[in-house]
N, C-alpha and C positions, 0 to 999 in steps of 0.2 A: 942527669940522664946519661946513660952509656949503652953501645949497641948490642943487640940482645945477637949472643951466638948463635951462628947456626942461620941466622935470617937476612937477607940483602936489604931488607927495608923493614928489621922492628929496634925498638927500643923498650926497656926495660926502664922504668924508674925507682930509683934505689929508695925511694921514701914509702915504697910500699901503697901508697896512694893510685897507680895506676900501671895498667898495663896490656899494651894494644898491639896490634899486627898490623903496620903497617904498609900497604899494596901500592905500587905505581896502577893508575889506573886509568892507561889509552892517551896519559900526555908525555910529553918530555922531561928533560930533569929542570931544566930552565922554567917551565910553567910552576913548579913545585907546586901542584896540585895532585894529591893522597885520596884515596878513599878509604874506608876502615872495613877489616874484613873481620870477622871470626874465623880465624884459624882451626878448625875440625880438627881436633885432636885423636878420631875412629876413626880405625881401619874402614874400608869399602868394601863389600863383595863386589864380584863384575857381575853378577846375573842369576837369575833364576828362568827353569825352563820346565812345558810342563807339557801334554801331550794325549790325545785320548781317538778310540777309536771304538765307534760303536757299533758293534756288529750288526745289531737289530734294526740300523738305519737311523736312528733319535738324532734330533742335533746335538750337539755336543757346546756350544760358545757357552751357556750359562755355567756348565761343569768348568770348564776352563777358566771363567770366570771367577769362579769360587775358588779354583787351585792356585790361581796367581795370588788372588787376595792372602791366601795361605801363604806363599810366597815373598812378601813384599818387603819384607824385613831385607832379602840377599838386593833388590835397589827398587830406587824409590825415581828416577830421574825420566823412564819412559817405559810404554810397557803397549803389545799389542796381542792380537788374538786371527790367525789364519784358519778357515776351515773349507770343506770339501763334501760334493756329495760324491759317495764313491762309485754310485750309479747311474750320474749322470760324467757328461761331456769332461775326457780328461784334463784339458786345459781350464778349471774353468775353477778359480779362487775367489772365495770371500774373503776379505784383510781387512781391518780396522786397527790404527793404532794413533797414539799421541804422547806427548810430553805427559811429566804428572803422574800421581797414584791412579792405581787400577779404576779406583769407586769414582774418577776425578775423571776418567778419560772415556767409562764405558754406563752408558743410560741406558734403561731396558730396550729402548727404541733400538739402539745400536745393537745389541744381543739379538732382538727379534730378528734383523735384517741379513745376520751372520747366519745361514741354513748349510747345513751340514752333518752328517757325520763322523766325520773324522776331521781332528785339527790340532793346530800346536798353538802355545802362548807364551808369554815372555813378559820378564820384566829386569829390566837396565840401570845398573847403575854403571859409569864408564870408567877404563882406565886407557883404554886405547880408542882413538878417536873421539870428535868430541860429541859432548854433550844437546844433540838437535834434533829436531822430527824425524830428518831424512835415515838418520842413524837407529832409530828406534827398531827391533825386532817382534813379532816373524819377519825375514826378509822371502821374499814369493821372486819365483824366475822361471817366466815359461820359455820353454825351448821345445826342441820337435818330437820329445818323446811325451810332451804333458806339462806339468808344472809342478816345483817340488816348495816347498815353506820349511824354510830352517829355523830355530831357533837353538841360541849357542853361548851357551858358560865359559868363560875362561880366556885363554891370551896365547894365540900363538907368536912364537918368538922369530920363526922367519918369513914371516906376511911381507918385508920389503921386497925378498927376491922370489917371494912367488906372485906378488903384483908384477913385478917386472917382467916377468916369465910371462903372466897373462898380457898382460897388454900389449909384448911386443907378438902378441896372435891375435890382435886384434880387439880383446878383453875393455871393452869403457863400464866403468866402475862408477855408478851412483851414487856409493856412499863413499864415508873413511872410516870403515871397520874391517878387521881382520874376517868376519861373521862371513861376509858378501866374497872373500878368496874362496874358503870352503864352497860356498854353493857354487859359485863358478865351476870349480875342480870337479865337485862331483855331476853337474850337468854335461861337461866335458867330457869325463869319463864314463858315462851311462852311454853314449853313442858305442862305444868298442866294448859297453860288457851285457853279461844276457840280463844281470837284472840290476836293481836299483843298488841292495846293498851289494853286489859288488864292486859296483861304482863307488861307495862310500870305503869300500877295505881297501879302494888304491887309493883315494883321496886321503887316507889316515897315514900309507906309505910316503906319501909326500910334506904331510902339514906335519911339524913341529910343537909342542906347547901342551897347556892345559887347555884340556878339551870335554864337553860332557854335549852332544848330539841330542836335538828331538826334530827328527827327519820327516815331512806328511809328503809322500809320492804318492800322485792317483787312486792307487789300493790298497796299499802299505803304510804302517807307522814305525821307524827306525828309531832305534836308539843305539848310541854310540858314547863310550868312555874311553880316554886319551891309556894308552898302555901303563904312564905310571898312576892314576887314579888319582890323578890331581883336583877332581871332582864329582861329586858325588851324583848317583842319579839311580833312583830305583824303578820297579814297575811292581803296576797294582792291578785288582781285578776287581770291579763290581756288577754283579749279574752275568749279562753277555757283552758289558762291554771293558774293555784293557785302559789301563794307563802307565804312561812315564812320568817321573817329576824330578826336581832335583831333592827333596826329601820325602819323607814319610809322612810328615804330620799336614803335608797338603793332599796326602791319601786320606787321612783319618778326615779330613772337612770336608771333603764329597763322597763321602759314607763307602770309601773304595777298602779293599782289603791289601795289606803287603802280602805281595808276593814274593819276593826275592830284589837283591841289589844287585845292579848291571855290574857286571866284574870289570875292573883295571883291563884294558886291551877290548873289551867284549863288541860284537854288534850285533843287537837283537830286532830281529824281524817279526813284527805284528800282523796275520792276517786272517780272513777267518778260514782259510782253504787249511794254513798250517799251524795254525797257534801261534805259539811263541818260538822262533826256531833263535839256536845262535853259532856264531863263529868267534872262536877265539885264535884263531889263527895272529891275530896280531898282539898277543897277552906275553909279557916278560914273566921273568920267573918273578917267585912271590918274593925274591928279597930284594928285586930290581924297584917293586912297589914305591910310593912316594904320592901321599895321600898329603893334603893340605891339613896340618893339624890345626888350622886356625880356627876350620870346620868344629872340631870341637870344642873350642876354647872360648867362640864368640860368631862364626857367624851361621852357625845354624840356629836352630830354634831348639830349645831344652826338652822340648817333648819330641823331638827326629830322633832315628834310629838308622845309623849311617856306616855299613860296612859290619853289622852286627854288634855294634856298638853302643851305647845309649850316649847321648849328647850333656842328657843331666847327669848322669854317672862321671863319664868323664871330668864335669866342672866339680862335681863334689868332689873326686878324691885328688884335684888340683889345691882346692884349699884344704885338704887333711894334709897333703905333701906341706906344703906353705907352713901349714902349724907345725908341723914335724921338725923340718929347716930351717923354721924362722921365730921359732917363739918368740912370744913379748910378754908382756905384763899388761893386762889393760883390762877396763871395765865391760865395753861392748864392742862387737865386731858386727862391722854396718857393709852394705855392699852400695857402689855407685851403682844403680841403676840402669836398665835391667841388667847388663849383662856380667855385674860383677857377684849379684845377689845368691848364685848356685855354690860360686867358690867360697863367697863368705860366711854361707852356710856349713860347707865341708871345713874350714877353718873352726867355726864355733864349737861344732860336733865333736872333732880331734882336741880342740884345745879344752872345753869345757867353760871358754868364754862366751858368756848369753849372746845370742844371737838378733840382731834388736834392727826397727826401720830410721836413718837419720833424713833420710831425703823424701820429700816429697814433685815427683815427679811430673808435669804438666802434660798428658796426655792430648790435648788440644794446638800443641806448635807444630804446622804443617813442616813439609819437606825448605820452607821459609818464609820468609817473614821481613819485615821491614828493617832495617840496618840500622842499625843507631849511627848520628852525627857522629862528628868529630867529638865535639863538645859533653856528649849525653854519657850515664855513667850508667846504662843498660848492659847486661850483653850475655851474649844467647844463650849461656853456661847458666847466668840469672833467671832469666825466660825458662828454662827446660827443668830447673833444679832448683829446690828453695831446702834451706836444711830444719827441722823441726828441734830449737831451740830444746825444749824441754828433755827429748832425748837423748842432745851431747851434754848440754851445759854441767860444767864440773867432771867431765867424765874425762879419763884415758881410751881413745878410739883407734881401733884399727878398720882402718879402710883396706878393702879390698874392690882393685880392678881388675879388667882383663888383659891391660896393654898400657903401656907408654909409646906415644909417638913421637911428639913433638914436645909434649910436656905443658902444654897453655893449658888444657883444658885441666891436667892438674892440679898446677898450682892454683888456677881459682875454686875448684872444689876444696882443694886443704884451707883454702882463706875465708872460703864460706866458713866450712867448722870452725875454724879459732873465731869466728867473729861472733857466731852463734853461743861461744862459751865453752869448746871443749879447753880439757886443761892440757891434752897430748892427742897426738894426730900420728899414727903411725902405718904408713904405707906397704901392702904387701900386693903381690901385682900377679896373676896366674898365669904368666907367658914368662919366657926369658927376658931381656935387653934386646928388641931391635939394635942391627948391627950393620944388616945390610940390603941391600932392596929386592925386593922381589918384581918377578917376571911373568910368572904364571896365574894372572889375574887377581892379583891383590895389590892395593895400592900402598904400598910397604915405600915409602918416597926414595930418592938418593941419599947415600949415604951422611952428605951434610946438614941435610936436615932431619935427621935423626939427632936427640938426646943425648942418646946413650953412645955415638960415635965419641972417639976419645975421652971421655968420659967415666971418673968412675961412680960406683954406686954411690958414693959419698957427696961427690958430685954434684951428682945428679938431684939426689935429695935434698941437699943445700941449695940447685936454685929452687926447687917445686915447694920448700918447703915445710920439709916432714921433719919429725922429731927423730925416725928411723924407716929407711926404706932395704923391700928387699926383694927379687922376683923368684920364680919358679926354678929351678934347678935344669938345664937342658937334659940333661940324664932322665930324667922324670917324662918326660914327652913320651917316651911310649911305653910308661906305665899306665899313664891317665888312658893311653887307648887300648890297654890291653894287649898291648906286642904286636900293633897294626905296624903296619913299614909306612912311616912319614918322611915329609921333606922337613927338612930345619935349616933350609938354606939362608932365610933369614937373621936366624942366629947366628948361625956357623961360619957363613960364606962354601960352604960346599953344599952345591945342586946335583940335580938328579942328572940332569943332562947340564952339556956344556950351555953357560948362560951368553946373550947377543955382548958384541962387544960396544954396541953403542945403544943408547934407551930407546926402545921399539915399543913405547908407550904411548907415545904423544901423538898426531895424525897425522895422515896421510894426505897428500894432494890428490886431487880425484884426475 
């Protein structure tokens, strides 16, 4: 046994027989008492956001309901639904939310009791603050002008000194998310402006980070996107009533039509007096832009259309790039599931290597599941993945993913295949090398635990495994999106904005 880099508590055993992540868990080092964790080797989204206003008066929770379910994929940890009748009493919100998938949190019972019109939804996965009920979104706050329900994508990077700004005026804070500063600021500032979104265009002059806004004030539905476009968010139209979402294809599941995508800087005001109005007063230029390319690489859905983009476009000609740069020799080009399978497609295509399924997938493992002992030779990569012997055995394979993180879940994908029977296992991966962490709502870790830190490709494939491994070329990043302005500060280390100097990721004290 020797200790596994990169980790304060794993071990690697050189006999190939096993390999576990070991966690301290709530004792001391004297109790030497472990718990075993699975190390999640995928990236997180921080959220999905979604939004609707019906002109015609209809309630709206079931629509929302179906848009988040569209949604679920960006988190799976908590998710709520706030709605409003715009004709009754200003102050006066419906909210339901809970821990859990959508279908897990919300019964027709609950839907029938949510009456409204207009309302926002949400669903969570977290990077900042933690993971609890209290933390879950919409967040709802009435104050004397009404009451507003935010629901909010992304990560701002100076939430410390604008908590402290709030609280030292008196500001008590219910949750630890950066989500609850914003509403704060813009309830704040709606006292000194004539209307709502202008309250929201000085709260955007103050808040820092990735940002994608679905704002429900009394008569209005806002939507708001951070100046570099760090997330996506469009709007949709079906009959007489509007939507916001963070993608498209949760337009396409409640029969809504796209209408256009909220611009980098933009905030667009829903109402029926005015339609759609907007203010770009706080829009950089276009080559200031810095869109999250991981949107298309992995956490959007392959059927969204994001910035005029296609999401499945993009992944295909990531694996034409890959065959281009990275040839090999081999029988079939297999994708890790789901999200490798667009790239390893556009690899087959280019290379002229068959395109073929090795994995079959377990559709049935909730968001989790029971931990295997100390002792047990399960684990969760086994659970979610089993590889279809017949299709590798004897064969030279190239695996295509989306990303390296930490590299566990890896190396037991490539050990599945060799055990399955392939004769060659080779690695090609549709991102750069993680390098360094991110800040803008993705949970890109610190530097040391990353892989690909110090490390080279050679490496890196030697511990995971592979016969040859090889990633995406950073140059290629804004080909696959068609000459969109991305950030690549996780590869590069150069960000759009200056990054915090200490990790403004972890919670806050209430």
């Amino acid at each position: 046994m020797r200790p596994l880099p990169g980790y304060e508590y794993g071990w690697y055993d050189e006999s190939g027989e096993d390999f576990r992540i070991w966690e301290r868990y709530g004792k001391s080092v004297t109790e030497n008492i472990y718990i075993q964790t699975e190390n999640n080797d995928k990236l997180k989204e921080e959220c999905g956001v979604f939004g609707v206003y019906d002109f015609d008066g209809k309630d709206v929770a079931s629509t929302i309901y179906y848009g988040l379910l569209a949604l679920q994929h960006r988190g799976q940890e908590s998710c709520g639904i706030a709605v409003s009748d715009t004709s009754g009493p200003k102050g006066k919100v419906l909210s339901s939310k809970d821990m859990g998938l959508v279908n897990e949190a919300f019964t027709p019972e609950h839907l029938e009791k949510l009456k409204g019109n207009i309302g926002v939804g949400h669903v969570r996965y977290s990077t900042a603050g933690g993971s609890t009920r209290e933390n879950a979104q919409p967040l709802v706050i009435n104050y004397v002008k009404g009451a507003l329900g935010l629901a909010h994508n992304g990560n701002l990077i100076n939430t410390p000194e604008l908590r402290q700004e709030l609280a030292y005026t008196g500001a008590i804070f219910q949750t630890t998310i950066d989500s609850e500063v914003i509403a704060y600021y813009i309830a704040r500032e709606r006292l000194n402006s004539k209307s709502v979104e202008e309250a929201v265009g000085r709260t955007m002059g103050k808040i820092k980070g990735a940002y994608s806004l679905v704002i429900m004030s009394p008569r209005k539905l806002i939507g708001a996107r951070d100046p570099y476009g760090f997330k996506p968010l469009c709007i949709g139209k079906r009959d007489n009533t509007y939507l916001l979402a963070s993608e498209s294809c949760a337009l396409d599941t409640v029969g809504a039509t796209f209408v256009r995508d909220v611009l980098p800087g933009e905030i667009v005001t829903i109402s029926p007096d005015k339609g759609i109005q907007s203010d770009m007063s706080h829009a950089l230029k276009p080559e200031q832009v810095a869109r999250c390319v991981f949107e298309y690489i992995y956490f959007a859905r392959p059927d969204s259309i994001i910035d005029g983009v296609s999401v499945y476009h993009s992944r295909i000609m990531a694996g034409k790039y890959l065959a281009m740069d990275s040839p090999v020799d081999a029988d079939l080009v297999v994708g890790v599931p789901e999200s490798g399978n667009c790239a390893a497609l556009g690899y087959s295509l280019q290379s002229g290597i068959p395109y073929g399924t090795a994995f079959v997938k377990n559709a049935y493992v909730g968001r989790t599941f029971i931990k295997p002992k100390q002792k047990a030779r399960e684990s969760s990569v086994q659970v979610k993945l089993n590889p279809i012997r017949e299709a590798v055995e004897g064969k030279r394979i190239i695996m295509i993913d989306d990303s390296i993180v930490r590299g566990t879940t890896s190396d037991r994908i490539v050990r599945m295949l060799r055990e399955a029977g392939a004769k060659e296992v080779h690695m090609r991966v549709s991102s750069p090398p993680f390098l360094w962490p991110c800040y803008f709502g993705t949970d890109v870790p610190a530097r040391e635990q990353l892989i690909a830190y110090n490390r080279t490709i050679q490496e890196i494939g030697d511990i995971i495994g592979t016969d040859s491994l090889d990633y995406l070329r950073v140059e290629r990043l804004e080909e696959i999106v068609n000459g969109l302005g991305i950030c690549k500060g996780c590869f590069t280390g150069k960000y759009p904005m200056e990054p915090p100097k200490e990790d403004i990721r972890g919670e806050f004290e209430k």
